[in-house]
N, C-alpha and C positions, 0 to 999 in steps of 0.2 A: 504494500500500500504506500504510495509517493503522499510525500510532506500536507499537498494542495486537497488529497481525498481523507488525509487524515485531521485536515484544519476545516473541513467542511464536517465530516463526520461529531466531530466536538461543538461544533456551532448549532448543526439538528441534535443533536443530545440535550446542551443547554435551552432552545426551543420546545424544545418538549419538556424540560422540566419546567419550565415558565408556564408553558400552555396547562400543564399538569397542577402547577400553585392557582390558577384560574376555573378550574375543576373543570378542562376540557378531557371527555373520556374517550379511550379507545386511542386506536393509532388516526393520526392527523392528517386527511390528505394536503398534500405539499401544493394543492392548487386551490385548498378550501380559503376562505377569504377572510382576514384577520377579524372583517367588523362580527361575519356568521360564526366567530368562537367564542365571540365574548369579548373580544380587547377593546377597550374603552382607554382614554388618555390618561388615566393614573395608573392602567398596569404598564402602559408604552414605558412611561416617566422611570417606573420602574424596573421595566427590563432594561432600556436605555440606561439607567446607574449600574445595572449588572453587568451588562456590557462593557463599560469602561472598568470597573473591576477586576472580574473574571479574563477578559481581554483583551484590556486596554486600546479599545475600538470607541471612538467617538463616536455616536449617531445622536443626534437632538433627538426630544422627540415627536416635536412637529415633523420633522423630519419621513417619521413613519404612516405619514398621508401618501407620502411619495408609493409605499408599499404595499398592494392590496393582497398578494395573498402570502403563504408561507414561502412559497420558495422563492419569491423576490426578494424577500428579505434577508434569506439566506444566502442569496446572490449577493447581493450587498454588501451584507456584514463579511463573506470572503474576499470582495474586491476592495475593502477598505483595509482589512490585514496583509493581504497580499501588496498594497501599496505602502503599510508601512515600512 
């Protein structure tokens, strides 16, 4: 497994644990739409601070209007570590 499948792989882990503190059940599909799981802007706000945390990936959370569903964000959140 190369560096770039294993920094994606850890990025839908952490998504899933998020989705999972929001009491989204079952596996998620990667094209379901962030508003249809439940995400409202104080859990963004709060995965955004995990982000930078766990991370250390910037993303505001207004930011995450840009992202309607899972795997855009997932996209994302890789193309901003890969550019760090």
């Amino acid at each position: 497994m190369d560096a770039n499948t294993r920094t994606r792989k850890s990025i839908e882990e952490l998504v899933d644990a998020w989705l999972r503190e929001l009491e989204v059940e079952g596996p998620v599909d990667p094209e379901a739409l962030l508003l249809d799981l439940g995400v409202d802007s104080l859990s963004v706000v709060d995965f955004s601070q995990m982000l930078r945390r766990e991370l250390g990936v910037e993303i505001r959370a207004a930011e995450f209007d840009l992202y309607a569903t899972v795997s855009e964000m997932v996209a994302e959140i890789c193309e901003r570590i890969s550019a760090q």
